[in-house]
mmCIF file of the N, C-alpha and C atoms, coordinates in Angstrom:
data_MODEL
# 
_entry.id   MODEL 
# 
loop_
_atom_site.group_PDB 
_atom_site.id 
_atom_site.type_symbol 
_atom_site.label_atom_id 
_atom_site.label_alt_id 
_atom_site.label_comp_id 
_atom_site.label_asym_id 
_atom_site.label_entity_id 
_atom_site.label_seq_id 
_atom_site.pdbx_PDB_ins_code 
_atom_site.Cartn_x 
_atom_site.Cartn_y 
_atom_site.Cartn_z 
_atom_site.occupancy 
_atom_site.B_iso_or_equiv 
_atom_site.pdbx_formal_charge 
_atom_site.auth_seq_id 
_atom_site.auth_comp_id 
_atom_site.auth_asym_id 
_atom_site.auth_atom_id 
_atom_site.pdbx_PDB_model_num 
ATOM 1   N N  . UNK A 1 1  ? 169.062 38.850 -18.731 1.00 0.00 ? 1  UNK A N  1 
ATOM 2   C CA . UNK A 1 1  ? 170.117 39.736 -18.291 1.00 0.00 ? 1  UNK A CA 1 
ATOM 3   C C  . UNK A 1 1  ? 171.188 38.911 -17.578 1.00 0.00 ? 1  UNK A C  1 
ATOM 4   N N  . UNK A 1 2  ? 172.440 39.374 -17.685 1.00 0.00 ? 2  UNK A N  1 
ATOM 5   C CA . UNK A 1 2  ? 173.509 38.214 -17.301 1.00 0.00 ? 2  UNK A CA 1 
ATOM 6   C C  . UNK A 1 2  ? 174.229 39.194 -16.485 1.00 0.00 ? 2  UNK A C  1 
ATOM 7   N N  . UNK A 1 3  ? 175.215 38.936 -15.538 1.00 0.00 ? 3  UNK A N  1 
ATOM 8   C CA . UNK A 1 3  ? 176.526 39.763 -15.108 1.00 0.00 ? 3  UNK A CA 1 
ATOM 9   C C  . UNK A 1 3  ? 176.874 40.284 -16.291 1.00 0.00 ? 3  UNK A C  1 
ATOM 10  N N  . UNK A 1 4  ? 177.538 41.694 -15.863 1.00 0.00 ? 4  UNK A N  1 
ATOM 11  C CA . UNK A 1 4  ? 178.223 42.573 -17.112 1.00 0.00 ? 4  UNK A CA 1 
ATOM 12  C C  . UNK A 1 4  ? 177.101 43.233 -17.944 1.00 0.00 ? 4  UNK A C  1 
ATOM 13  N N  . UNK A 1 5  ? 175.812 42.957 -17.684 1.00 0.00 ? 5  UNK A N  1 
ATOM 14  C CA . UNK A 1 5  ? 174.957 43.652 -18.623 1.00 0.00 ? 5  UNK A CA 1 
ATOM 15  C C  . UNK A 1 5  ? 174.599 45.267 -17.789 1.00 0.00 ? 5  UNK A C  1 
ATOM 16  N N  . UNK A 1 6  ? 174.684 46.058 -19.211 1.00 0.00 ? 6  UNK A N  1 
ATOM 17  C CA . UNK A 1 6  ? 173.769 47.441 -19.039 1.00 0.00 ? 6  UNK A CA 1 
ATOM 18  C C  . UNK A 1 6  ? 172.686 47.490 -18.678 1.00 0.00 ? 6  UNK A C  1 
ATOM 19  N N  . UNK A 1 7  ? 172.520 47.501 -17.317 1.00 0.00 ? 7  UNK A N  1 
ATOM 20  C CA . UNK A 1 7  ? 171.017 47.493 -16.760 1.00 0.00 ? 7  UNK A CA 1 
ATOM 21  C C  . UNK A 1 7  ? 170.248 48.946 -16.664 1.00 0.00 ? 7  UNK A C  1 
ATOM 22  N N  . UNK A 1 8  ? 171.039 49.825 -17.046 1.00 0.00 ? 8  UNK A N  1 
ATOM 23  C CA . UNK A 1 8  ? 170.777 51.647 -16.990 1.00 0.00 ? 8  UNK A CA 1 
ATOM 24  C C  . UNK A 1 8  ? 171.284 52.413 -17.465 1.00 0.00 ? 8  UNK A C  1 
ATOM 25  N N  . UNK A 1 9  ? 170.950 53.494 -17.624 1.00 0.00 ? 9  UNK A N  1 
ATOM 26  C CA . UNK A 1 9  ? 171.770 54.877 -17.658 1.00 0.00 ? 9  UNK A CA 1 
ATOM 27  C C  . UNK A 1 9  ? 171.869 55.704 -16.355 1.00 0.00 ? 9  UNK A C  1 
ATOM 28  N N  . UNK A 1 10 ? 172.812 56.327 -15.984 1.00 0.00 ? 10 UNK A N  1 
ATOM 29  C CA . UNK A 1 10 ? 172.549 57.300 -15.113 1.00 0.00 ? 10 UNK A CA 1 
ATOM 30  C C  . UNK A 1 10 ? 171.990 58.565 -15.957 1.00 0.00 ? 10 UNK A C  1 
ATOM 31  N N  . UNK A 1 11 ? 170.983 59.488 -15.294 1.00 0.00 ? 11 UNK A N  1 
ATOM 32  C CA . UNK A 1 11 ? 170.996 60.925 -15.506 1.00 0.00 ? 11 UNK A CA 1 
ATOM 33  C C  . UNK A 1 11 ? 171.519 61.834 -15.602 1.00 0.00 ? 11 UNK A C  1 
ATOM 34  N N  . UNK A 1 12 ? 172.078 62.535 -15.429 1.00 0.00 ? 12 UNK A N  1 
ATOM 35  C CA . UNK A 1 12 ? 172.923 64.203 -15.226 1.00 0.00 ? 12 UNK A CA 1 
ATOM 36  C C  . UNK A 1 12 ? 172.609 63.948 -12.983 1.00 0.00 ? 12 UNK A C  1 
ATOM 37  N N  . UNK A 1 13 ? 173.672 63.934 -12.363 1.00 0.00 ? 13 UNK A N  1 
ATOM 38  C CA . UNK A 1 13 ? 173.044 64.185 -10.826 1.00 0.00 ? 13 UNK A CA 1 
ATOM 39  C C  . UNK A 1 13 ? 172.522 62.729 -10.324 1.00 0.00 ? 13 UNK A C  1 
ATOM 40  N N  . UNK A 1 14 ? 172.485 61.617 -10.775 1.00 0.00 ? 14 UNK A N  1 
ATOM 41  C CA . UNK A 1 14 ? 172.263 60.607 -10.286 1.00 0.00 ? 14 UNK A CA 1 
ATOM 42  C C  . UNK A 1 14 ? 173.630 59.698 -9.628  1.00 0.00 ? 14 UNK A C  1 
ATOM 43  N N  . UNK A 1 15 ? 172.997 59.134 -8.575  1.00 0.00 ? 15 UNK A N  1 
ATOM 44  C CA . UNK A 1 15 ? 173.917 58.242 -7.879  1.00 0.00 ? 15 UNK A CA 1 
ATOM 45  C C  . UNK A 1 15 ? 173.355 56.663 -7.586  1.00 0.00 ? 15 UNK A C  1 
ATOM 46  N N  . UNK A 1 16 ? 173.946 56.249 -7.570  1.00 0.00 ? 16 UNK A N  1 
ATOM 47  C CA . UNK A 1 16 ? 173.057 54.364 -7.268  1.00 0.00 ? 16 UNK A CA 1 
ATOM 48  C C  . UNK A 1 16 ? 174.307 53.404 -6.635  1.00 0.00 ? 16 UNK A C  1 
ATOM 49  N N  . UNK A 1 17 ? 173.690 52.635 -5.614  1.00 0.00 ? 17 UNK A N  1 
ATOM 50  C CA . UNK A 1 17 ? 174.475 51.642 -4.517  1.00 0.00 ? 17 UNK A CA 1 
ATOM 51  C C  . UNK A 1 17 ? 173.108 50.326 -5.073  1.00 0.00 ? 17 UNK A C  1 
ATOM 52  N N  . UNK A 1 18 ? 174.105 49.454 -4.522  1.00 0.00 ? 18 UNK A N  1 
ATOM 53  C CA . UNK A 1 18 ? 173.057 48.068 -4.262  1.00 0.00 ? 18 UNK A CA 1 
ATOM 54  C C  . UNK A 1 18 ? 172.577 48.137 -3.343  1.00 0.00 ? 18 UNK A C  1 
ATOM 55  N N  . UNK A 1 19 ? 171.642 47.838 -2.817  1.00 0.00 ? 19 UNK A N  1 
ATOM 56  C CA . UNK A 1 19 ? 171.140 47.686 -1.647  1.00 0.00 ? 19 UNK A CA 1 
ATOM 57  C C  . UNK A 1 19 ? 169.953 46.021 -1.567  1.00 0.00 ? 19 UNK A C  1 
ATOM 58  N N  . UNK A 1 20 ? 170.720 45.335 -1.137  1.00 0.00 ? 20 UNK A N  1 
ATOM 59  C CA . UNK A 1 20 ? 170.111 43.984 -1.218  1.00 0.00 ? 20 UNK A CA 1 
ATOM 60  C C  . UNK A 1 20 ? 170.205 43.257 -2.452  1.00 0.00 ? 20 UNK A C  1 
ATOM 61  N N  . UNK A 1 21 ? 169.186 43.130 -2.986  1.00 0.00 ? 21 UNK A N  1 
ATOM 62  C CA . UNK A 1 21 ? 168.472 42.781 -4.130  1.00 0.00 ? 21 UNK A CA 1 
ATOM 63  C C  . UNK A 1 21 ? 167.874 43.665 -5.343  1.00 0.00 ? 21 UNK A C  1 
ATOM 64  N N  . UNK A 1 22 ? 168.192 44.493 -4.812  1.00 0.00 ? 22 UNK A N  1 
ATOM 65  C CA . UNK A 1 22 ? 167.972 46.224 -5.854  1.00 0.00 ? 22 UNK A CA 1 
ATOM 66  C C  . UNK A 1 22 ? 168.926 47.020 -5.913  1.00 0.00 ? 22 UNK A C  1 
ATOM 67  N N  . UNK A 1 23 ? 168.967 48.234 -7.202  1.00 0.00 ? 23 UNK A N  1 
ATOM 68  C CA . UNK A 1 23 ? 169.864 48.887 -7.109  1.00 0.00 ? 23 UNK A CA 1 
ATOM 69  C C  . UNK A 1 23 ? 169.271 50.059 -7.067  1.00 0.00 ? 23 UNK A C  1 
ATOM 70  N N  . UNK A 1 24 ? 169.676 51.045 -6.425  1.00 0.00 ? 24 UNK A N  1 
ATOM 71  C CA . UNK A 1 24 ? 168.807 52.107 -6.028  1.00 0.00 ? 24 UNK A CA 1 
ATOM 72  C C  . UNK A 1 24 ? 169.385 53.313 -6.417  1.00 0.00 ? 24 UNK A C  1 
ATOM 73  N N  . UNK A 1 25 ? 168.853 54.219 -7.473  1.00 0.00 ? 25 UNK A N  1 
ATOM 74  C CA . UNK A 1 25 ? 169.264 55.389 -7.865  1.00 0.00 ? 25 UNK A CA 1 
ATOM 75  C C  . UNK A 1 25 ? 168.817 56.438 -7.321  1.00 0.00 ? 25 UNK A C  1 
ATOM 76  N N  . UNK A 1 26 ? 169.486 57.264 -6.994  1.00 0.00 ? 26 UNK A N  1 
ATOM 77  C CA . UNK A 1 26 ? 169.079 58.336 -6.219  1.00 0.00 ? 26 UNK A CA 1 
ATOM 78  C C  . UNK A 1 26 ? 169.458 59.791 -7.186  1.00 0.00 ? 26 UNK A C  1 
ATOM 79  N N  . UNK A 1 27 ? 168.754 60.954 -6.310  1.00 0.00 ? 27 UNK A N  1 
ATOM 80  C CA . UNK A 1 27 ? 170.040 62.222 -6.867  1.00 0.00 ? 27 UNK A CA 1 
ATOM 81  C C  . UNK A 1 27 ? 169.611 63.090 -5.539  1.00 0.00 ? 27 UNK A C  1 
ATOM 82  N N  . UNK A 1 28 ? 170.750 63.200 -5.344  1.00 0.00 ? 28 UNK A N  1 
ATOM 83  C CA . UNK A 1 28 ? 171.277 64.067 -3.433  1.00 0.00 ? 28 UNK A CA 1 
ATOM 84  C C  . UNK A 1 28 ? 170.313 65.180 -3.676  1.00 0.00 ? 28 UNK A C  1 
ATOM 85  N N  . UNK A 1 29 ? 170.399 66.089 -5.178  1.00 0.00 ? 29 UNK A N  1 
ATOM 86  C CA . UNK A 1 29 ? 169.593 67.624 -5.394  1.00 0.00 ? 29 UNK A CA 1 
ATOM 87  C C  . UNK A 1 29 ? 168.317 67.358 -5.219  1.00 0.00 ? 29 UNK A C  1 
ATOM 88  N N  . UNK A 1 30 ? 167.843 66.435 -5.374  1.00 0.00 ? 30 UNK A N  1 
ATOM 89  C CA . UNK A 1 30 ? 165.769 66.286 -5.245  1.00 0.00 ? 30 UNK A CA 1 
ATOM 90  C C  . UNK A 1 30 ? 165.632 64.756 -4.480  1.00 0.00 ? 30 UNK A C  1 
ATOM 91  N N  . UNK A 1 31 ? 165.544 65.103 -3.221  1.00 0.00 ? 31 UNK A N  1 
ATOM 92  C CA . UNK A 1 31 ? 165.043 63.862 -1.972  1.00 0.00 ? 31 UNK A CA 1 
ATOM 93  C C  . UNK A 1 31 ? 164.087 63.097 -2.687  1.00 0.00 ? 31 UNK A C  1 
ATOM 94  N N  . UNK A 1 32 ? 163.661 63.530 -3.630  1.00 0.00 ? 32 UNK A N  1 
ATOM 95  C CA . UNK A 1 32 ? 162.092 62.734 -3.955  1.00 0.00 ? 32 UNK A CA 1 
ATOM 96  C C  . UNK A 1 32 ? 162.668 61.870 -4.889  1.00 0.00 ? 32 UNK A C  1 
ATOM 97  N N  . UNK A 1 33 ? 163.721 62.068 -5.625  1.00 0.00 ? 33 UNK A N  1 
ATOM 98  C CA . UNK A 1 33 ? 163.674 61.022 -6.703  1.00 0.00 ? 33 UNK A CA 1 
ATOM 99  C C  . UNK A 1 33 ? 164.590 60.196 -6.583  1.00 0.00 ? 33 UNK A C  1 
ATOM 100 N N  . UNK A 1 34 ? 163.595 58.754 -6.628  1.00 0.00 ? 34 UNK A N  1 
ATOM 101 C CA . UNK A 1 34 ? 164.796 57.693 -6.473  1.00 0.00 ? 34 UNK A CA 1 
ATOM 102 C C  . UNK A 1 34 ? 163.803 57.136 -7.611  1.00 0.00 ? 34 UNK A C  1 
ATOM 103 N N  . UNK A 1 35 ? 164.663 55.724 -7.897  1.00 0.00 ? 35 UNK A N  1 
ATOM 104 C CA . UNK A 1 35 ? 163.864 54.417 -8.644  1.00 0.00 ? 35 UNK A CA 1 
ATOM 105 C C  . UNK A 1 35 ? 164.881 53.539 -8.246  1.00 0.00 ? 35 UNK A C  1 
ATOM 106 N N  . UNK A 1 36 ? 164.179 51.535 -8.090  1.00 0.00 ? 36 UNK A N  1 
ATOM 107 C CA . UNK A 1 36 ? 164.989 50.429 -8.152  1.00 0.00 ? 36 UNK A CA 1 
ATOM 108 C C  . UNK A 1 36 ? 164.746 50.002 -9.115  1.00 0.00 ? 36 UNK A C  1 
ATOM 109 N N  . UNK A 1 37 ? 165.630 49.066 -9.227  1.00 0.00 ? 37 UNK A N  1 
ATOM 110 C CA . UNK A 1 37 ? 166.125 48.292 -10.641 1.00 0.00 ? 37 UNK A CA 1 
ATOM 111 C C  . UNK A 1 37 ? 166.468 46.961 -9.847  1.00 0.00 ? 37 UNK A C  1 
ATOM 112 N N  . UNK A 1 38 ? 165.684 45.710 -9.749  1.00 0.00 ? 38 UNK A N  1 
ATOM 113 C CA . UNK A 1 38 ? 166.133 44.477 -9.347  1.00 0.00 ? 38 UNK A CA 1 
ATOM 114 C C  . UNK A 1 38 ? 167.504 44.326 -10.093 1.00 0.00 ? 38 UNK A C  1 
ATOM 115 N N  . UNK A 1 39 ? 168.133 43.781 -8.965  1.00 0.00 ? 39 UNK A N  1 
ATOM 116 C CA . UNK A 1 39 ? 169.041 43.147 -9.474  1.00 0.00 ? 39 UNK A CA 1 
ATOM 117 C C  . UNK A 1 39 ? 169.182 42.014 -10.395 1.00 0.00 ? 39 UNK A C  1 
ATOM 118 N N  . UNK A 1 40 ? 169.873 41.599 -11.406 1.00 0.00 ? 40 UNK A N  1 
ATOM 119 C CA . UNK A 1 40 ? 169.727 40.709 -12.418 1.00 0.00 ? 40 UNK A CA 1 
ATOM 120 C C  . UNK A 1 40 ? 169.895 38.747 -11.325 1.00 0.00 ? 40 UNK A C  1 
ATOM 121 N N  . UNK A 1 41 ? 169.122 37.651 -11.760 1.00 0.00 ? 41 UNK A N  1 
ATOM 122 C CA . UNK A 1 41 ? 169.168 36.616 -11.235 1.00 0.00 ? 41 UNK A CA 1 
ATOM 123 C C  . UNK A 1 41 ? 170.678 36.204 -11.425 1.00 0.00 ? 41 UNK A C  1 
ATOM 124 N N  . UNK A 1 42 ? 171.579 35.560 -10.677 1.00 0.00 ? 42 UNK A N  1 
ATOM 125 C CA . UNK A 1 42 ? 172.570 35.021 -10.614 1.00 0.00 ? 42 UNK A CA 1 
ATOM 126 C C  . UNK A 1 42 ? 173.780 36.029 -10.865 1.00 0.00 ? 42 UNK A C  1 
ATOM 127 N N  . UNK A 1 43 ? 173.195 37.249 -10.123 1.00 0.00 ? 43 UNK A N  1 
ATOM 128 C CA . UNK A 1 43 ? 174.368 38.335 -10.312 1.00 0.00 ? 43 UNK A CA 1 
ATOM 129 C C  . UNK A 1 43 ? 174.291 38.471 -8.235  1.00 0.00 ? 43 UNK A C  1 
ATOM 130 N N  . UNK A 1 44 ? 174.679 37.807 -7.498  1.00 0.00 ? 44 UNK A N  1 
ATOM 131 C CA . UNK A 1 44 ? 174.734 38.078 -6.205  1.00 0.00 ? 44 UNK A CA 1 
ATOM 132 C C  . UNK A 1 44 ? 175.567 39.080 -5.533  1.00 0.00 ? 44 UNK A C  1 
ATOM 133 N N  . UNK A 1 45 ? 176.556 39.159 -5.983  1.00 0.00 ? 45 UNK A N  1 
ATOM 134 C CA . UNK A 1 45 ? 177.170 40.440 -5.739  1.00 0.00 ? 45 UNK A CA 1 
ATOM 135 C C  . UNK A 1 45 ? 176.776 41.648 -6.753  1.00 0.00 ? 45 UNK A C  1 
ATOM 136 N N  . UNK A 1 46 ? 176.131 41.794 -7.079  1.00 0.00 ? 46 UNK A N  1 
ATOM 137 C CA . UNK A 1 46 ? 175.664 43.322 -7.494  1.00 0.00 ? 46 UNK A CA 1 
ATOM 138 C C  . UNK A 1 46 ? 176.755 43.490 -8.710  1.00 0.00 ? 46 UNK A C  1 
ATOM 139 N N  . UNK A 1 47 ? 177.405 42.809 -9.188  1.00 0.00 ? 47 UNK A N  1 
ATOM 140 C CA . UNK A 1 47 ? 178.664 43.197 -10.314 1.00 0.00 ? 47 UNK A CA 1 
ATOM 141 C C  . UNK A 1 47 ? 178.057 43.392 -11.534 1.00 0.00 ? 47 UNK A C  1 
ATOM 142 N N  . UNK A 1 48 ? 177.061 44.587 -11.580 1.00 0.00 ? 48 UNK A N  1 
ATOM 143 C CA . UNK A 1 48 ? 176.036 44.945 -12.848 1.00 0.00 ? 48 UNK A CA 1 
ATOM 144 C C  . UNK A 1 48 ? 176.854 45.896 -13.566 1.00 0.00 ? 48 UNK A C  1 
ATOM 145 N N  . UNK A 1 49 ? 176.403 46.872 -14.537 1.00 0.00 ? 49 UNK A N  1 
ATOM 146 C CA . UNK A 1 49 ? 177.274 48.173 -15.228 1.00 0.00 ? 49 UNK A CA 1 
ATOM 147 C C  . UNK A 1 49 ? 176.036 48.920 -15.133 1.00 0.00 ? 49 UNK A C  1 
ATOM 148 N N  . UNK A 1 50 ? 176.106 50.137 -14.367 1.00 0.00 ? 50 UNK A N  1 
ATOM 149 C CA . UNK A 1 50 ? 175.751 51.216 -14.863 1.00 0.00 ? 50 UNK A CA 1 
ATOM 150 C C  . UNK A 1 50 ? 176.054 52.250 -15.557 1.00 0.00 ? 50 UNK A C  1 
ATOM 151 N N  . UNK A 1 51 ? 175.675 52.873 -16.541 1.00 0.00 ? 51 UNK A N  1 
ATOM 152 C CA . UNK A 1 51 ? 176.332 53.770 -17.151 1.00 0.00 ? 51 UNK A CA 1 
ATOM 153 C C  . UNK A 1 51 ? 176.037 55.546 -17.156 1.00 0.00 ? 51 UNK A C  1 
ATOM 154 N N  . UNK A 1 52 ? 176.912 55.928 -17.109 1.00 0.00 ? 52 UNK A N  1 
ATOM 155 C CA . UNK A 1 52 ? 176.361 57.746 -16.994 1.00 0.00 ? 52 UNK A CA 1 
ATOM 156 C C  . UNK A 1 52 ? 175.806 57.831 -18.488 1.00 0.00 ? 52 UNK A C  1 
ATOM 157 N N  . UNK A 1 53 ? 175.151 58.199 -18.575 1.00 0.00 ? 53 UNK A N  1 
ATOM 158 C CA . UNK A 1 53 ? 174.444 58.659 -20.175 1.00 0.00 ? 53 UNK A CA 1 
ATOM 159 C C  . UNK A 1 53 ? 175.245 59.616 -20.419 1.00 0.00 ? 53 UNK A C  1 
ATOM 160 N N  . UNK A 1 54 ? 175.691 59.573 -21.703 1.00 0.00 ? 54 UNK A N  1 
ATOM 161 C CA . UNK A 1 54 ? 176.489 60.153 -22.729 1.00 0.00 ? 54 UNK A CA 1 
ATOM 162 C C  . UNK A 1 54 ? 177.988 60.566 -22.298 1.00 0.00 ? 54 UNK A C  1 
ATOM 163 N N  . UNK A 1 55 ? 178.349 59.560 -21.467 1.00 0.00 ? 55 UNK A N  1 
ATOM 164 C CA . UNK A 1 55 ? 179.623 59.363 -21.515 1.00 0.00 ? 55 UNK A CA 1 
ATOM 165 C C  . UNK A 1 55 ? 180.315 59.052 -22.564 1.00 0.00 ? 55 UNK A C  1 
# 
């Protein structure tokens, strides 16, 4: 995985920040659901793509 790569989709209601070394998806409507996604090696600033699904 390199900078610029599709590391995801978002869901319908999902949100995601970096946080460190992970990227952390959330959705505000259900507290319970999150998942991380390491961040890719030699991407230090977090400059990944997420994408909304079926955009």
């Amino acid at each position: 995985m390199h900078k610029g790569d599709v590391v995801t989709e978002l869901q319908d209601g999902e949100e995601w920040q970096v946080v460190g070394d992970k990227i952390l998806i959330t959705k505000p409507s259900d507290p319970k659901h999150s998942r991380e996604i390491p961040v890719p090696d030699g991407d230090v600033e977090g400059l990944v793509e997420v994408w909304l699904g079926g955009a």
